[in-house]
N, C-alpha and C positions, 0 to 999 in steps of 0.2 A: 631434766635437771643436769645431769652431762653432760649432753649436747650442750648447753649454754655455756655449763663451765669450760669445755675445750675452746668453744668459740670467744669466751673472755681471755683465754691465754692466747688466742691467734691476735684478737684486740690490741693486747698490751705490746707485744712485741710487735705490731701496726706501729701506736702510739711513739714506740720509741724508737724502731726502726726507720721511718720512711721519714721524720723530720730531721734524725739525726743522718741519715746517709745523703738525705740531700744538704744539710748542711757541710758535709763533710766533699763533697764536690763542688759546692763554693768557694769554699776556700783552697778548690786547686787536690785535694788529693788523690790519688790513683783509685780508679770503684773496687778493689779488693781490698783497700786500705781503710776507704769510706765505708763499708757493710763491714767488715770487723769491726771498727771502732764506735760503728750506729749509734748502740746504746749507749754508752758515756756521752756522746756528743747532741743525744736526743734526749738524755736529761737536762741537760741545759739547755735546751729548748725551750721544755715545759716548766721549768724554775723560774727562767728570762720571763716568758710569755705569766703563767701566774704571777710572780712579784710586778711584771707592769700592768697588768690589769687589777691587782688589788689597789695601785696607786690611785689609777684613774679610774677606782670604784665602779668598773664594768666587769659588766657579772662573766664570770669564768667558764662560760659552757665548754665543751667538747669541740665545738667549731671554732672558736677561741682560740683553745690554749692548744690544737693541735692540727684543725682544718686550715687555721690563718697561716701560720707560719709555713705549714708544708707549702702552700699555695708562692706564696712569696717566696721561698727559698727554690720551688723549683721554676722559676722564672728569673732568678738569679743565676741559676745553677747555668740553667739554657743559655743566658747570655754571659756569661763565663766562658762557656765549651766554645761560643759561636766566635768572641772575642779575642780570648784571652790562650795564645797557644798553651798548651797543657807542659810542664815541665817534665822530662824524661824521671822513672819513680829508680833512683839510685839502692833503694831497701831491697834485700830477697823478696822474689814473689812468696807467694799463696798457693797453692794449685785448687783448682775448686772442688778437686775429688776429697782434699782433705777437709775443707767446706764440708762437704755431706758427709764425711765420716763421722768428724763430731758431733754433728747435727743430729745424726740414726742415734752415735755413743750416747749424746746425752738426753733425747726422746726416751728413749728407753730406759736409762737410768732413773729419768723422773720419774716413769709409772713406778719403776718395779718401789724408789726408795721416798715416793709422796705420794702420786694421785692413786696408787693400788692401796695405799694401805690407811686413805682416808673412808672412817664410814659412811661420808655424806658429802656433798661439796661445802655445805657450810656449816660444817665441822670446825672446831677452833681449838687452839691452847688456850686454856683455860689456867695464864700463869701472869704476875706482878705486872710488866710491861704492856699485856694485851688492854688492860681498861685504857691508856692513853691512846694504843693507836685506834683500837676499832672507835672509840670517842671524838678524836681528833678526825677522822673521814669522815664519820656522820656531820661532823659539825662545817665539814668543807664542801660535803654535799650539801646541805642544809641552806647555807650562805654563799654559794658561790667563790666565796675568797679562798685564792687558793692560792698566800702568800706560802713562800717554802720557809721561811724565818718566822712563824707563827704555828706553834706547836698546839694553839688552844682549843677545850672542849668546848668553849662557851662564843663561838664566832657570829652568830647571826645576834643579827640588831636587839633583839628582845632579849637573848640569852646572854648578851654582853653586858647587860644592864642589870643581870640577877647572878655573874657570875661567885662564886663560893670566895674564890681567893684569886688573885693574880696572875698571873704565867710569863714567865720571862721566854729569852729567844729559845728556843729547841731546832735544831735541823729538821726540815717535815719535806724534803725534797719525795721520799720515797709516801709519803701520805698525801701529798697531790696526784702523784701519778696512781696512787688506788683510788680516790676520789675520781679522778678523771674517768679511768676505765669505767668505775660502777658506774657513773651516768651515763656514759654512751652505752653501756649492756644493759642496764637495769635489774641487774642482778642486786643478790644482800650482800651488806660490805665484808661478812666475813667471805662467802663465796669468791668474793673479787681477790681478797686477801690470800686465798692459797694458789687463785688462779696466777696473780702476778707473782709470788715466789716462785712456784711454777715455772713461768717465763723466764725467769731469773736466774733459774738455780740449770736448769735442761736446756737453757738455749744460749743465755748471753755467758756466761760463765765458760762454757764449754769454748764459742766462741772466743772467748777474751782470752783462754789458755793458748789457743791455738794462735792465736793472732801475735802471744809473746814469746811461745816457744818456738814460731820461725824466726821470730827477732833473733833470738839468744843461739839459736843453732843455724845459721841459713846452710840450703842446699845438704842438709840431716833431713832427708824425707822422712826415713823410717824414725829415727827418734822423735819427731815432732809425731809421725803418726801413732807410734805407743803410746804417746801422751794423752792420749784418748781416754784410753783404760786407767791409766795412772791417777789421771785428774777423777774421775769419776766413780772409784771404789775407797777411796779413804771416808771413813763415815765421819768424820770430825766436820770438815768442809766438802761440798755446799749443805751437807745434809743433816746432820745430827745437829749443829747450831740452831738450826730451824728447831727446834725443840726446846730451846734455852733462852730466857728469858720474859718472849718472843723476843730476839733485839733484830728486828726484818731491816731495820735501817741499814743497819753495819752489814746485814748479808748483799744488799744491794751496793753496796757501796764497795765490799771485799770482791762482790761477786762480777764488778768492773777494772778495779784494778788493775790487773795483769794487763788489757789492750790500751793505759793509759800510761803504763810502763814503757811499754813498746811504742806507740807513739810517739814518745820523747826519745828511744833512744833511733828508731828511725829519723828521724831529723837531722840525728849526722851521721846518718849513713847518705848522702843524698848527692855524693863523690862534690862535684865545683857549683852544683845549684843551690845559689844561694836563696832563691825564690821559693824551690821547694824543701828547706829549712823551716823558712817563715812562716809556709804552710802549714807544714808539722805542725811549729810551736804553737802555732797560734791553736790547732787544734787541738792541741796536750793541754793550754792552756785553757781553752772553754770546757773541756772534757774533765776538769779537776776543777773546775767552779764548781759543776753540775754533781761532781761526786761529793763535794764538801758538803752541801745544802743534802748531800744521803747523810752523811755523818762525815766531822773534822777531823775522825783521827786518820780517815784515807791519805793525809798530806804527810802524817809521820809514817805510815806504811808506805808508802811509796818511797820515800828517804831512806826506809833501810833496805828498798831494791835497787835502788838507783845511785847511791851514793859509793859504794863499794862497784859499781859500774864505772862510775865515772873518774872515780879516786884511778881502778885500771887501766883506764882510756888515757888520761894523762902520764900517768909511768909510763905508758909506751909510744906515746907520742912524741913529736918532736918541736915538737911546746917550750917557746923559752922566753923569759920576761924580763927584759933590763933596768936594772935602774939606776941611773947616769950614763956617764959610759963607760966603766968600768967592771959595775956590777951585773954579771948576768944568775937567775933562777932558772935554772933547769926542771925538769920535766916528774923525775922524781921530786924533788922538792917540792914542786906543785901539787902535787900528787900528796904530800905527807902533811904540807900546808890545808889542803881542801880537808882532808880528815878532820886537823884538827878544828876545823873553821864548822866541820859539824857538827862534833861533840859539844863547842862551847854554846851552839845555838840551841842544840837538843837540850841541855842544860839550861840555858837561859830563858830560855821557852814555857818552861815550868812555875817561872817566876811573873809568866802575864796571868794579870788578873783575871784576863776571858776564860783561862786554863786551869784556874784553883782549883773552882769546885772538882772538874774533872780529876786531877791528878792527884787530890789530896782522897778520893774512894777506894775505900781499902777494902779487899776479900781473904779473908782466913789461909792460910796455909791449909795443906791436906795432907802431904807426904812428908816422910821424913826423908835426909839425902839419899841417901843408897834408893829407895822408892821412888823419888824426884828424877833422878839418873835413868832408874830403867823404867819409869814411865815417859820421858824424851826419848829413849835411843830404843823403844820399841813402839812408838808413835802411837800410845796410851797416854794421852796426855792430862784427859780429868780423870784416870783411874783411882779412885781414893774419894772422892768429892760427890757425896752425895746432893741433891740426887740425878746425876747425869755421869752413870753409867758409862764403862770405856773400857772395853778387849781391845788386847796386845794385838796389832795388825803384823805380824813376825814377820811373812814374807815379804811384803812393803820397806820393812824396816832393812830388812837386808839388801833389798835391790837400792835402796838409798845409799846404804853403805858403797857398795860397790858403784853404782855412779859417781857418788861423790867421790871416794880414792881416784878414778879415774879422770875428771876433770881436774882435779888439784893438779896430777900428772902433767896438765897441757896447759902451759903459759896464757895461752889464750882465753882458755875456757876458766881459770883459776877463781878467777871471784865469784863465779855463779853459786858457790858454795857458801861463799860469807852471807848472803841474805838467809839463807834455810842455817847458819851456823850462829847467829845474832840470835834468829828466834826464838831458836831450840835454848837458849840461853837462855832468853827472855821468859819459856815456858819452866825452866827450872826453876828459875829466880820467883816465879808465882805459884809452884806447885810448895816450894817447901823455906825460902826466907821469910823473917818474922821480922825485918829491917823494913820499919812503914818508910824512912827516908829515902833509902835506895829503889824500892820498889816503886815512888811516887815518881823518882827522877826515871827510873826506866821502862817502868812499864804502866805510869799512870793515864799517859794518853787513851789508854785502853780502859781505863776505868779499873785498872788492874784485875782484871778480867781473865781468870783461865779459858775460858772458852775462846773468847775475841782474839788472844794470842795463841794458843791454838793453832786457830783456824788460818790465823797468819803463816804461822809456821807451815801448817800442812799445804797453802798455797805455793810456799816458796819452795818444798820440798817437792813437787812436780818434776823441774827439769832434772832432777838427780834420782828420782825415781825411774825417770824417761828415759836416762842415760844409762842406767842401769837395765833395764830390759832393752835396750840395744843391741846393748853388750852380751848380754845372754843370747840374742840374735843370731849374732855375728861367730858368736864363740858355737852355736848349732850346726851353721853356714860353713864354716871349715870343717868339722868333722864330716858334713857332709860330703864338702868337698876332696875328703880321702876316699872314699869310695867312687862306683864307678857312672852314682849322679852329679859329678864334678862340675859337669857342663850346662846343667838346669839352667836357662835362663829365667825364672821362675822362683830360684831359691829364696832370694832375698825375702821376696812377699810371702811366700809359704811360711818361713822361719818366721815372722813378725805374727802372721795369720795364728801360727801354733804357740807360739809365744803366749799373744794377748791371751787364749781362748786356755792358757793353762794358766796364767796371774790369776784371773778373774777368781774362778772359785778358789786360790789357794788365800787370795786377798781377802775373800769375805768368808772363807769357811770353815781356812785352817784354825781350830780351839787354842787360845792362849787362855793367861788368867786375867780375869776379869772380876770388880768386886759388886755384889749385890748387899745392896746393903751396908753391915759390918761385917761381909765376909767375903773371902777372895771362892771363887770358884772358876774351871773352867768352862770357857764359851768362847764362840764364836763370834767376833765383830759381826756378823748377820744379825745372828739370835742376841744380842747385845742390844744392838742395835735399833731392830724391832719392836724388840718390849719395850725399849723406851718412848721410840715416839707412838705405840699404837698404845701406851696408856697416858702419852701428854694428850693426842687427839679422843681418846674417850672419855678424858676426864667428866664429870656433869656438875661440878661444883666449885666455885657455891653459883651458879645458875644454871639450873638445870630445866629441861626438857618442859617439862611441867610450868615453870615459872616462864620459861620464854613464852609459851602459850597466852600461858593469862597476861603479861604484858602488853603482848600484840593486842589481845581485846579490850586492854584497857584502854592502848592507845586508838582503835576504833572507835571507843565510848566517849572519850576526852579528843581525839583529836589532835589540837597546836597545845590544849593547856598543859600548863606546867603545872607538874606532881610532884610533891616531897616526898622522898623516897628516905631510908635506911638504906645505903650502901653496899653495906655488908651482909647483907641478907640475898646478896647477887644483883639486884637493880642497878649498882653501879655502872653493869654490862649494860644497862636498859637501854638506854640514849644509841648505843653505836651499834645493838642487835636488831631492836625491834621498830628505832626511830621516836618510841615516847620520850618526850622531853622531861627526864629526871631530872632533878634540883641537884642532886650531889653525886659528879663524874669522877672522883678521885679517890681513893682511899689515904691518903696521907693529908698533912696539911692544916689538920683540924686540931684547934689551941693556939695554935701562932699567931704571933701579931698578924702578921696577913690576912688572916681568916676576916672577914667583916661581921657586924655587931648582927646584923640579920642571920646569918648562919649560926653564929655559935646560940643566939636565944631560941630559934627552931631547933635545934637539935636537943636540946638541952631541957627547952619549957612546954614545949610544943599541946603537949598532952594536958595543960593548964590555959590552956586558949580561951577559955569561957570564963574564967577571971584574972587573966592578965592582960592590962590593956598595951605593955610592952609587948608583947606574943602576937596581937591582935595587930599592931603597928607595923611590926617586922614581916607578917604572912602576907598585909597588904601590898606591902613595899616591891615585894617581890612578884605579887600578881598570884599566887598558889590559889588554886581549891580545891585541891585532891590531895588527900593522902595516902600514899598505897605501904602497904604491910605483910611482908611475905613471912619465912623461913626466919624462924627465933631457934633456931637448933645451933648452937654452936659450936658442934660436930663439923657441923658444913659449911658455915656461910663465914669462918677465919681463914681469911688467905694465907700467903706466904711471910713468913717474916713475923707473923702474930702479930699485926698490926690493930686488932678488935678490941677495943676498949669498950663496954658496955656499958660503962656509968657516964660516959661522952653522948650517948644515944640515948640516956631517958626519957626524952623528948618523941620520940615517936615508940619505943620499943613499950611504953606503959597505955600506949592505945587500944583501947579496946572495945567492944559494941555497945559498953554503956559508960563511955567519956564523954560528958558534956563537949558539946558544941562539934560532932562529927554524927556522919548520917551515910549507915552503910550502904551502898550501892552496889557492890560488886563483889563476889564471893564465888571463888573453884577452888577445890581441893583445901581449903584453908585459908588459901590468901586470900587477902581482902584490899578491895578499894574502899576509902572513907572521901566523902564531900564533906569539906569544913564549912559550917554553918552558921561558926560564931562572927562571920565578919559578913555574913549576907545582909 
């Protein structure tokens, strides 16, 4: 069971590696440019390739949607190098030893803070968002379609035809690429699911840091190499959000980021080539198609990295725009002009229709100010919000401090601050404002989401983490050098060596307060930590152990047929765990116009089937002769949010072994399969 699962994480980073790195050498980039940027640029591979094979209603296998294109791109690539002279790469190199640093740093981060402390590979959170995605990849395996603008449970030809209610566009970039992987492994779709976070969180992530923090600092080996440690002990991002929600989309998408940042701003680093600009762009550009289709708010996080970049770039540049010939705009001007050209679009942005729903989602306040404050400036950011748990990471917070004073210091280096200082804003204004106006216009691309912003912050809070264990380096490295090891050539790497290896445990182990529950206690971001995600993965309810069982045999027993299920009883999981084709994939939904006339009289009459000939009508309609019946406890089978209405479910919740016109078939522990009889 291991073995496969490690092998589905070598898979996925295949999948996204070798199309994206040969894309990324077609279009001209340097190969330490093109393998940092792999994965962003090999999501948009596999979005391209799915969205044009769901056109041309050719089925999406594995050879498809990532044997075809690798094939063609590197036959492109070959006659590019043979062709086309390669343009001199104007950006700081890479070195490749720092390649395998992050690479070992974040292997091993994975085990110790995902694959160690899952009980099983196909282990799941068992929270709100998980019935769409494990739903939606069944249903993409199922169908072959593996449009990335088609979020739906109900995809294959028969299921589209019974579906409950509608589905508008959703981002499903990152639920293609888990559909993809399960069919080439053949593994179950939750397995695939921690396998490619997995990959995501240990591999490309790590990458993507490294790949921005040689942008932001060139020829800083040692600060880019602390970076290592820095990016990969903050429990908020990549790790602790893995527990939240699930929202795997936005991890995938935050968890690219940073090498799509860097791409753009390498592109003018690129000194008088204009050719390897174009490159860039063009590669920043395909590389933010491929992250928008993970999720759209990557286009507003990337804005509050890049625009405080580039607002800089122009103030010191020698940028001037006339107009007549009189009138010249100088450089600051430019520069005060772009700001404001941003604000009015962030602002206006709010106002597109495609962005309502989004912006107008509001989540509760949890801190009051003073608590709001020193949950930001001790990078405790959901400390207060149950239930996702948050210790004061103190010594992180402080080498942040000290980076950041120190960057501000140096002209140069001065805005890398404002991206990690917008956030941290961003994360006050959600920990403790009751202003739904202000919040919607600032932090609603996020869904105003503590966690999503967060986890923003704690990404942009890297280089100023980085910089601050530098600095503790350097500040080692001289007292050193008063003594009579002055001459070590060696110090530099010892000091950074001693460095990392004392962060580490003071980042995960030093006790701050942390609140459990409604009460503040001291703990350790570890044991914080911990408990949270090894009781989001152990949860068993509302589908548990027992019920996945009998599923699987019913779907043995039945087969393709479609079975009306109770939802809430855990079946909703059925469709994306076990493969049986449940009738109802969603927990929300039901009463609304939307809903169709067949759904709401099943749910509702179902249990009257032998004298209603509307009931009789609507089971036909739909194809059903199975009804399965689990968990009437609703202790367990009430999700999050209290969403269980049981007078909405009389329709199956009143079945029982002497309901006219059902015929038990199937019976463990309780649950029961029923064959509907009255429409035979």
């Amino acid at each position: 069971m291991w073995p496969s699962f490690y092998a589905t994480v070598f898979v996925t980073l295949l999948f996204l590696g070798v199309p994206g790195y040969l894309l990324g050498r077609t279009l001209g980039l340097p190969r330490m440019t093109a393998l940092l940027a792999a994965a962003p640029l090999g999501m948009a591979v596999i979005c391209l390739m799915g969205q044009v094979l769901c056109l041309a209603k050719v089925p999406a296998t594995p050879a498809m949607m990532v044997g075809l294109p690798s094939a063609l791109l590197l036959v492109a690539a070959l006659l590019r190098n043979r062709f086309v002279h390669a343009s001199p790469d104007g950006a700081p190199a890479v070195h490749p030893a720092l390649v395998a640093l992050f690479l070992v740093a974040g292997v091993v981060a994975g085990y110790v803070f995902l694959a160690g402390i899952l009980p099983s590979p196909n282990a799941f959170h068992q929270d709100y968002d998980s019935v769409h995605h494990i739903n939606s990849i069944r249903a993409m395996m199922d169908s072959l379609s593996m449009s990335p603008l088609d979020g739906s449970s109900y995809s294959t030809e028969s299921d589209a035809l019974v579906a409950v209610q509608p589905t508008g566009y959703y981002p499903s970039g990152w639920h293609v690429l888990c559909a993809t992987v399960a069919l080439a492994t053949n593994v179950s779709v939750t397995s695939t699911i921690n396998a490619v976070n997995l990959a995501l969180m240990a591999v490309v992530y790590p990458l993507s840091m490294l790949f921005l923090l040689s942008t932001v600092f060139p020829g800083r080996t040692r600060v880019v190499a602390l970076g290592a440690v820095a990016a990969l002990t903050l429990t908020i991002f990549p790790w602790g959000i893995c527990n939240w929600g699930p929202v795997y989309p936005n991890i995938a998408a935050f968890a690219m980021l940073p090498a799509i940042c860097a791409l753009f701003m390498r592109a003018f680093d690129q000194d008088e080539s204009r050719r390897a600009t174009v490159d860039h762009l063009v590669a920043w550009f395909l590389s933010t198609c491929g992250a928008v289709l993970l999720h759209p708010n990557v286009v507003f996080s990337m804005a509050v990295f890049l625009a405080p970049w580039i607002v800089a770039r122009l103030g010191s540049s020698s940028l001037r725009v006339r107009i007549g010939s009189r009138v010249s705009i100088g450089p600051r001007v430019l520069a005060v002009a772009f700001a404001v050209f941003c604000v009015v679009a962030w602002i206006g942005a709010t106002k597109i229709p495609a962005f309502a729903e989004l912006v107008s989602y509001h989540w509760d306040s949890f801190a009051e100010g003073d608590g709001a404050l020193t949950n930001v400036l001790h990078l405790s950011y959901m400390r207060g919000m149950w239930p996702a748990p948050d210790a004061e990471q103190l010594f992180p917070a402080a080498l942040l401090l000290v980076g950041g004073v120190l960057l501000v210091s140096r002209r140069d280096t001065r805005w890398v601050v404002v991206p990690y200082a917008i956030t941290a804003y961003m994360m006050y204004v959600a920990c403790c404002s009751t202003d739904d106006a202000f919040r919607s216009v600032l932090i609603g691309y996020w869904y105003s989401d503590p966690y999503r912003i967060g986890s923003l912050a704690t990404i942009f809070s890297v280089p100023l983490i980085s910089y601050g264990l530098d600095a503790v380096a350097e500040g080692a490295c001289r007292l050193v050098r008063l003594t009579p090891a002055r001459n070590w050539h060696a110090l530099p790497v010892i000091a950074a060596l001693v460095v990392a290896a004392a962060y580490v445990p003071l980042a995960l182990f030093y006790p701050g307060q942390a609140r459990n529950g409604f009460s503040y206690e001291k703990s350790s971001p570890w044991d914080t930590y911990i408990s949270y995600a090894c009781r989001a993965y152990s949860h068993d309810a509302p589908l548990t152990y027992q019920e996945t069982d009998f599923m699987e045999s019913v779907h043995r027993l039945v087969d393709d047929e479609l079975v009306i299920n109770q939802p809430y009883d855990g079946s909703v999981l059925g469709y994306g765990v076990t493969g049986l084709r449940c009738y109802y994939r969603y927990y929300s939904g039901y009463g609304s116009s939307s809903e169709t006339w067949q759904s709401r009289v099943i749910r509702q009459r179902l249990y009257n089937i032998a004298n209603d000939p509307q009931v009789q009508e609507a089971v036909e309609s739909v194809g059903a002769h199975y009804v399965l019946v689990m968990s009437t406890d609703e202790r367990n089978n009430t999700f999050v949010k209290n969403t269980y209405d049981a007078t909405k479910w009389n329709g199956i919740n009143y079945i029982t072994d002497d309901t006219p016109g059902f015929e038990l078939v199937l019976e463990e522990n309780g649950y029961k399969l029923y064959r509907i009889t009255a429409t035979e």
